[in-house]
C-alpha positions as CSV (number, residue, x, y, z in Angstrom):
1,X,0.0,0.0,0.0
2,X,1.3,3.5,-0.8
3,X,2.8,5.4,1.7
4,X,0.5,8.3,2.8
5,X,3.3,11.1,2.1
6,X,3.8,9.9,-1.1
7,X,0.3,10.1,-2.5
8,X,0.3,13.5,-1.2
9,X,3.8,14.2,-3.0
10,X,4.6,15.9,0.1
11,X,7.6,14.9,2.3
12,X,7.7,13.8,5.9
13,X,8.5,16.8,7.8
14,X,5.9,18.5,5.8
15,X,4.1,21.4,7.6
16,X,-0.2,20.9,8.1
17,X,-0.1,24.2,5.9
18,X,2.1,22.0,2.9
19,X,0.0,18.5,3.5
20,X,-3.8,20.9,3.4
21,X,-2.2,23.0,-0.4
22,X,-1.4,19.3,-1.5
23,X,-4.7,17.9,-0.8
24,X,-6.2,21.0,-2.7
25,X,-4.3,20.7,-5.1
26,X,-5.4,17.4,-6.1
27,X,-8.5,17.0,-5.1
28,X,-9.5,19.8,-7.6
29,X,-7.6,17.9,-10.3
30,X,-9.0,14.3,-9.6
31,X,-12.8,15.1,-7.8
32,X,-14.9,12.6,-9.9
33,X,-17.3,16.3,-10.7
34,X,-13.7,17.1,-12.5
35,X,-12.3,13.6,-14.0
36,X,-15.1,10.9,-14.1
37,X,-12.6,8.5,-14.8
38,X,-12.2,4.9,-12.9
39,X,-8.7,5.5,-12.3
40,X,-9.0,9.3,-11.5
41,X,-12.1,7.4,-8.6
42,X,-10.0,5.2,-7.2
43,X,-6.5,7.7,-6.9
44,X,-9.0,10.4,-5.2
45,X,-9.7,8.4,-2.6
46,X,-6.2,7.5,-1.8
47,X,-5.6,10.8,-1.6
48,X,-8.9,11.7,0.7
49,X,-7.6,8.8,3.1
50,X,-4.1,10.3,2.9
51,X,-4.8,13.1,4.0
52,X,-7.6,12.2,6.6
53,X,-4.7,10.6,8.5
54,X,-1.7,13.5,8.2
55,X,-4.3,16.0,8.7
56,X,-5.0,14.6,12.4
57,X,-1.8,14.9,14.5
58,X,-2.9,11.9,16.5
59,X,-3.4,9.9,13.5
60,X,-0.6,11.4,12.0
61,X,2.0,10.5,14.9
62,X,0.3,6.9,14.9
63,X,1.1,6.5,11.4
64,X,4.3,7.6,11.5
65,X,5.3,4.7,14.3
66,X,3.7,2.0,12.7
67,X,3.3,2.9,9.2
68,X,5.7,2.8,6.2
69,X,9.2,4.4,6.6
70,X,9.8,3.0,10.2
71,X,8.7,2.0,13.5
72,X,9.0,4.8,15.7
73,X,8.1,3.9,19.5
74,X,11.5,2.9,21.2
75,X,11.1,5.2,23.6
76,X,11.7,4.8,27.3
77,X,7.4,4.3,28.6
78,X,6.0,5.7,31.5
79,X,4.1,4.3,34.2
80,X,1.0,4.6,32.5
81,X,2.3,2.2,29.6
82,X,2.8,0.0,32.3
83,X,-0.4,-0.2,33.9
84,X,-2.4,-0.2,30.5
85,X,0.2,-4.1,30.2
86,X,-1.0,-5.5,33.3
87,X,-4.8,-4.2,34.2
88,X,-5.7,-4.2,30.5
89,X,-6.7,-0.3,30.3
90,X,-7.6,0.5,26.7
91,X,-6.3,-3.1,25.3
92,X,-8.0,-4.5,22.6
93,X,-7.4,-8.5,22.3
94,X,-10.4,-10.1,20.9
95,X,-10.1,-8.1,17.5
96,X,-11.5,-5.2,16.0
97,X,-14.8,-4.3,16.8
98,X,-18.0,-4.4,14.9
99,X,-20.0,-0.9,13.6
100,X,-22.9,-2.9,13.9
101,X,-24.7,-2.1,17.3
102,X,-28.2,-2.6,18.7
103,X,-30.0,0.9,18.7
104,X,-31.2,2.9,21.5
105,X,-34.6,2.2,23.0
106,X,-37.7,4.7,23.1
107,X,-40.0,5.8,25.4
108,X,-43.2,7.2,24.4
109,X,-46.7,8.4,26.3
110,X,-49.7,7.4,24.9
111,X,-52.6,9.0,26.1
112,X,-55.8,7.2,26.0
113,X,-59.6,7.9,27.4
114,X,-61.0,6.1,30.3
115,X,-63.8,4.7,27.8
116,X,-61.2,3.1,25.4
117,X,-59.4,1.3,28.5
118,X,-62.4,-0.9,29.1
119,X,-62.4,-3.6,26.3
120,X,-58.8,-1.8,24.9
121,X,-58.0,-0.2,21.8
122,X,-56.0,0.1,18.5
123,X,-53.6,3.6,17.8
124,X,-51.4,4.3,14.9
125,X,-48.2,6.0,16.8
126,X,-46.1,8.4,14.8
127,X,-42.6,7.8,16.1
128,X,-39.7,10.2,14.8
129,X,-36.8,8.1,15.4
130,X,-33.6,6.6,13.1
131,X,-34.7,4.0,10.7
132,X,-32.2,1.9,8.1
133,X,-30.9,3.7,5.3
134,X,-32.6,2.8,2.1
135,X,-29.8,3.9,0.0
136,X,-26.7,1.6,1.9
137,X,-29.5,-0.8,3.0
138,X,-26.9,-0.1,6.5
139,X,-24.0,-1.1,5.0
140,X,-22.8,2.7,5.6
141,X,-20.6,2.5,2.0
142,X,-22.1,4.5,-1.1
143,X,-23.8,1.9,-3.4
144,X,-21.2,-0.4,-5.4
145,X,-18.5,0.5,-2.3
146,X,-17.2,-1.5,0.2
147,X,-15.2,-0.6,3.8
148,X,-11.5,-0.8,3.0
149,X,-8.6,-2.5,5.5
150,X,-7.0,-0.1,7.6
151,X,-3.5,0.8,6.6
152,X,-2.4,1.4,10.2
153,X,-3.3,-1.5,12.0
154,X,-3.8,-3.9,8.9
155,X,-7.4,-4.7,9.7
156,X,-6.6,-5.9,13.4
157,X,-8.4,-3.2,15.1
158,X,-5.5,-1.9,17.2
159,X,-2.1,-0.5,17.5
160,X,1.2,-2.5,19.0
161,X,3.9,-1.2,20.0
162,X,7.3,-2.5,22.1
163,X,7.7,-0.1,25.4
164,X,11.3,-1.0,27.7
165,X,9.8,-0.1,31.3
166,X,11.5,-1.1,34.7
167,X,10.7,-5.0,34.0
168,X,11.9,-5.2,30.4
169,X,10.9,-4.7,27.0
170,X,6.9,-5.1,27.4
171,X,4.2,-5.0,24.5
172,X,1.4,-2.7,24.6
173,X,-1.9,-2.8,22.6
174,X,-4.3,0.2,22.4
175,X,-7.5,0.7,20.2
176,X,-6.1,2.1,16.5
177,X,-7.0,6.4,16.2
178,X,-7.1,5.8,12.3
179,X,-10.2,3.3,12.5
180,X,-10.8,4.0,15.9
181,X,-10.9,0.1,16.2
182,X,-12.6,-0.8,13.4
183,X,-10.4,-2.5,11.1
184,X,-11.5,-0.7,8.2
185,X,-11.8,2.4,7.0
186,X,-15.4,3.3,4.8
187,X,-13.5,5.2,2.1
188,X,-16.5,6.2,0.5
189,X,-19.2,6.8,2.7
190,X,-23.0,7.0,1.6
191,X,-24.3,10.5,0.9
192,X,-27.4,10.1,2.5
193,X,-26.4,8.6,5.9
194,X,-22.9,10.3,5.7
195,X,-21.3,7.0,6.6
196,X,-24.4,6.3,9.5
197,X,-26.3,3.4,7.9
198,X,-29.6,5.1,9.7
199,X,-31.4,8.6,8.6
200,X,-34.1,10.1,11.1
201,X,-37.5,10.1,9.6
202,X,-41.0,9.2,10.9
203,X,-42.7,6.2,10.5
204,X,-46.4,5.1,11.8
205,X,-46.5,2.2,14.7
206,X,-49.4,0.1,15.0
207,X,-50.1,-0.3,19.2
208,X,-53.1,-2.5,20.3
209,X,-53.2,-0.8,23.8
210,X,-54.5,-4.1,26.5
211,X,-57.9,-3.4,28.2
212,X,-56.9,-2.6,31.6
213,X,-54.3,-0.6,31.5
214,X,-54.0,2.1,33.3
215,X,-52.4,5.5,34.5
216,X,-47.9,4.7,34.8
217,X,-48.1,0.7,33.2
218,X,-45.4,0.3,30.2
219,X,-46.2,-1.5,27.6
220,X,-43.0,-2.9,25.5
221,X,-42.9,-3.7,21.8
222,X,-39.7,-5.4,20.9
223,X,-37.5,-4.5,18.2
224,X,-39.9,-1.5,17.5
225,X,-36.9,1.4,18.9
226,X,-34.1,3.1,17.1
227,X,-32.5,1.3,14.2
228,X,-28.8,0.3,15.3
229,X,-25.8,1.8,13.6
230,X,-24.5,0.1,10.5
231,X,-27.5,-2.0,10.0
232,X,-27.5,-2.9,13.2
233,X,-30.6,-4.5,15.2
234,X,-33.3,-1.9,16.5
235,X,-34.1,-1.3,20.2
236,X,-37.1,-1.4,22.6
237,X,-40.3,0.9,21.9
238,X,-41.5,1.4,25.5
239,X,-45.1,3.1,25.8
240,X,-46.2,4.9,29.3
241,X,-50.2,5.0,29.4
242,X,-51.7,8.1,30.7
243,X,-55.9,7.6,31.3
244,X,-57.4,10.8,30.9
245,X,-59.7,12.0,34.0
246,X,-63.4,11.5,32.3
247,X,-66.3,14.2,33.4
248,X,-68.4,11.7,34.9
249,X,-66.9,8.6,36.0
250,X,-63.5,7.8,37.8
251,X,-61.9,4.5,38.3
252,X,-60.6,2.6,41.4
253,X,-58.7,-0.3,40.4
254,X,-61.0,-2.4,37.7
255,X,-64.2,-0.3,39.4
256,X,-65.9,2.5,37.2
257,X,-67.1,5.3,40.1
258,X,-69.9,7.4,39.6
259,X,-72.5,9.7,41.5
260,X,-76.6,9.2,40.6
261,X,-78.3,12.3,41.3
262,X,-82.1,11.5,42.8
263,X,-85.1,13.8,43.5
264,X,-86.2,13.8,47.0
265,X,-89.6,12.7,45.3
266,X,-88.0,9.6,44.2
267,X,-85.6,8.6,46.9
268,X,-88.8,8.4,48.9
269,X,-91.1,6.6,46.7
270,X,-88.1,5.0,44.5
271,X,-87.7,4.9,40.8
272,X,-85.3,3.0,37.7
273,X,-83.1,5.4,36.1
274,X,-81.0,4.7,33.0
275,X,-77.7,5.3,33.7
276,X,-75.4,6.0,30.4
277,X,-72.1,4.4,30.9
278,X,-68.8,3.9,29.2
279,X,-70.0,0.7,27.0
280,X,-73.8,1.3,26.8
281,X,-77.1,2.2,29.0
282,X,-77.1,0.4,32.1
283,X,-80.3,-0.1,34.4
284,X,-80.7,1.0,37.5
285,X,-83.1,0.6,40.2
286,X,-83.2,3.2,43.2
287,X,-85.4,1.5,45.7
288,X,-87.7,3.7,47.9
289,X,-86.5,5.3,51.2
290,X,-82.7,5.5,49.7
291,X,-80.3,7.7,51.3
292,X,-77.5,9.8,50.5
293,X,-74.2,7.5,50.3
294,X,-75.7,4.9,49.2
295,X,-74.1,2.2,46.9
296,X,-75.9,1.1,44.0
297,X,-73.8,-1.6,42.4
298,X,-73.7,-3.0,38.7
299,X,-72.0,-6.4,39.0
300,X,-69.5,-6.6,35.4
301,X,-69.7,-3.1,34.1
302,X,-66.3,-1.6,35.1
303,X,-62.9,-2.3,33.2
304,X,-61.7,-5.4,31.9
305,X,-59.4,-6.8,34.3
306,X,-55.8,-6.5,33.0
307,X,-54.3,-10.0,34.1
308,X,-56.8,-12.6,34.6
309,X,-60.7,-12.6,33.1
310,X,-64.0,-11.0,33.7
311,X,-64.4,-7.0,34.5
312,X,-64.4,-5.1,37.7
313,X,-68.5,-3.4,38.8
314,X,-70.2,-0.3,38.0
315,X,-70.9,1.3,41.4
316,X,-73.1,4.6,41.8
317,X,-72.9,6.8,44.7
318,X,-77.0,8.0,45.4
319,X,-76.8,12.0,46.3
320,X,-80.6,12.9,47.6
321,X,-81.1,16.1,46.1
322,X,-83.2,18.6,48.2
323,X,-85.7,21.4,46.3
324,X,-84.5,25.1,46.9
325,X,-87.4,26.6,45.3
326,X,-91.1,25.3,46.0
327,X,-94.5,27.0,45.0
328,X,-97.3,27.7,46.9
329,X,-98.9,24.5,46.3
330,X,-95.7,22.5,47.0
331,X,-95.2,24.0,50.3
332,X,-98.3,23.2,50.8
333,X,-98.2,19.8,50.3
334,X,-94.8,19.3,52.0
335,X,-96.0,20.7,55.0
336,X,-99.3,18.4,55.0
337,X,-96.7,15.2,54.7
338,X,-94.3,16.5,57.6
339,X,-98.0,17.1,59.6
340,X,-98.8,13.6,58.9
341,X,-95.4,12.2,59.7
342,X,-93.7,13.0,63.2
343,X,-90.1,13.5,62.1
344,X,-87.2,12.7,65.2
345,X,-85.5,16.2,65.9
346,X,-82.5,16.9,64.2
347,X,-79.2,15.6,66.6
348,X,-75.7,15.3,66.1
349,X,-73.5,12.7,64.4
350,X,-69.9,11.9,63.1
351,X,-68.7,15.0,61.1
352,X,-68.3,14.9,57.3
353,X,-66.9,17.0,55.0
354,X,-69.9,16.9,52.3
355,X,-71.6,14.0,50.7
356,X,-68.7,13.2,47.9
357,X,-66.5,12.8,51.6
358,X,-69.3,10.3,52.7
359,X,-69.3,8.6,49.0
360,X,-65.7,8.2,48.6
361,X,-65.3,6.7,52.1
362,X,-68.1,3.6,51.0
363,X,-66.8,3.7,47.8
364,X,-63.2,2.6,49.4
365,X,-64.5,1.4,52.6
C-alpha cells in the first residue's frame, strides 16, 4: 500500500499548511465532478484517506510509528504504559470491533380515554426516530463500495507497539485512532447517511393498547426502537399510558365510580333510572327510602381486568337532592306530609366533610 506522504507528494516533515495545499491541489484535479474517470475514482480516494490521516496529529504521529518508513516507539514508557500491560486499560485482544450495534430504545406516552381502557384499543403511533438507510441498505458505504482494510493497524483493530519499562521490554496494545478500532476504513461513505447506515425520519407504529391498563403501566414492543448503527438491530419501543380523568366517571382499580343524582320525590317513593355508561345504558333501580351515600352496584360493568378474566363493577354513589325553590302549592303539600309524619329532631352525628366525603369513604371502605 502506498505510503501516505507519497500520494500526497509531500515529504515527511511536511508542515499541516504544505500537507492541506497538497490535498487542494489534487482534489480539484481528480474530484470525480472534474475527472469521471475509474482510475481518476480510485487515486481520489487514496488521496482523501491520505490526508484524513496526516491531517489529524494523533493519527498522524500513529502513522508515523507504525506505518511505512519506520517504526517509531523505542522510547523509554511511563508508568502509564505499564499499567495499560497489566490491568488491560484501553487493550483491545479479541479483534477489531463491529460498527454494527443494537439501537437505542424509546420511550413514548400514549394518552388514552378512560372509555377506550375498558375492552382496549387500537392507535397508529407516529414515532420520529432513526430508521435503516434505504440507499446503503446499513451497509454505511455509497452503493457499489465497500469498507476498505486499515493501513495502520492492517485490519486488526488496534495498534502494538514495544515499550522498555523497569521490567523489560513489554508490548502494549491500544484501540487504533485511524479506524478507531474498526479495522476498516469506509473510504466512500453514503451521501445520504454520511457514513451512519440510519437517517431520522418518521414512521407510523401500529399499538393494540391491552384493556386494563392504566395510568404509569409500560407497555413494550420489541424491536420497534431506534435502528442500530451500521444496519445494526433496533431497540425497545416502551409506551407509558396516561388515562385521561373523564367528566363523569372515575376509576378505582378495575371499578368505574360514579354519583346518581335523585329527586327527594324519588328517593322516597323510589324509581329505575337509566344510567349511560362507558360501554352502553345500564339499568338502575333506586329502591324507595334511599339515602345519600348509598351504593348502587352493577355487577361486570367496570374495566376489563388486565391480568386474569372478567371485569371489575359499576358502582353509583345516590346524592338525595333537596328542592331550593317550591310553589305555593308545593309547600303546601310538603308541609301536609311532615303534619302527617312526626319526624325525630335533628341531633348530632360523626362529622363529614360533604356527601362526595361520605361517598368516597363507601366507595373505598
Amino acid at each position: 500500500m502506498a505510503d501516505h506522504y507519497e500520494v500526497l507528494g509531500v515529504s515527511r516533515d511536511a508542515t499541516p499548511d504544505e500537507i492541506k495545499k497538497a490535498y487542494r491541489r489534487l482534489a480539484r484535479e481528480l474530484h470525480p465532478d472534474v475527472n469521471p474517470g475509474a482510475e481518476a475514482s480510485e487515486r481520489f480516494k487514496e488521496v482523501t484517506h491520505a490526508y484524513d490521516v496526516l491531517s489529524d496529529p494523533k493519527q498522524r504521529e500513529q502513522y508515523d510509528l507504525g506505518g511505512p518508513g519506520g517504526f517509531g516507539g523505542q522510547g523509554f514508557g511511563g508508568f502509564g504504559d505499564i499499567f495499560e500491560t497489566f490491568f488491560g486499560a484501553g487493550q483491545q485482544t479479541r479483534g477489531p470491533r463491529s460498527r454494527r450495534e443494537r439501537g437505542q430504545d424509546a420511550l413514548i406516552r400514549v394518552e388514552v380515554g378512560l372509555d377506550e381502557v375498558i375492552f382496549g384499543t387500537h392507535r397508529d403511533i407516529e414515532v420520529d426516530t432513526a430508521v435503516r438507510c434505504d440507499t446503503c441498505q446499513g451497509s454505511c458505504c455509497q452503493p457499489g463500495t465497500s469498507p476498505v482494510t486499515c493501513d495502520i493497524c492492517r485490519g486488526t483493530g488496534s495498534i502494538q507497539r514495544s515499550v522498555r519499562s523497569l521490567l523489560g521490554n513489554v508490548m502494549t496494545s491500544t484501540p487504533c485512532g485511524t479506524c478507531r478500532g474498526y479495522g476498516t476504513i469506509i473510504a466512500t461513505p453514503c451521501i445520504t447517511c454520511q457514513g451512519q447506515g440510519r437517517v431520522r425520519a418518521r414512521r407510523t407504529v401500529p399499538v393494540d393498547v391491552p384493556a386494563g391498563v392504566d395510568t404509569g403501566v409500560r407497555l413494550q414492543m420489541p424491536g420497534s426502537g431506534e435502528a442500530g448503527p451500521a444496519g445494526g438491530p433496533n431497540g425497545d419501543l416502551y409506551l407509558e399510558i396516561k388515562v385521561k380523568n373523564h367528566e363523569v366517571f372515575s376509576r378505582n382499580g378495575d371499578d368505574l365510580l360514579a354519583t346518581l343524582e335523585v329527586a327527594m320525590t324519588d328517593a322516597v317513593l323510589g324509581t329505575t333510572a337509566t344510567i349511560h355508561a362507558l360501554d352502553g345504558d345500564v339499568p338502575v333501580e333506586v329502591r324507595p327510602g334511599v339515602q345519600s351515600g348509598e351504593i348502587l352496584t352493577v355487577r361486570d360493568r367496570g374495566v376489563t381486568k388486565l391480568r386474569g378474566t372478567g371485569r371489575g363493577d359499576l358502582k353509583i354513589g345516590v346524592q338525595v337532592i333537596t328542592p331550593t325553590k317550591l310553589s305555593s302549592k308545593e309547600r303546601d303539600l310538603i308541609q301536609q306530609f311532615a303534619s302527617s309524619k312526626k319526624s325525630p329532631a335533628p341531633e348530632l352525628s360523626h362529622f363529614q366533610q360533604g356527601i362526595f366525603a361520605r361517598l368516597r369513604d363507601r366507595f373505598l371502605g
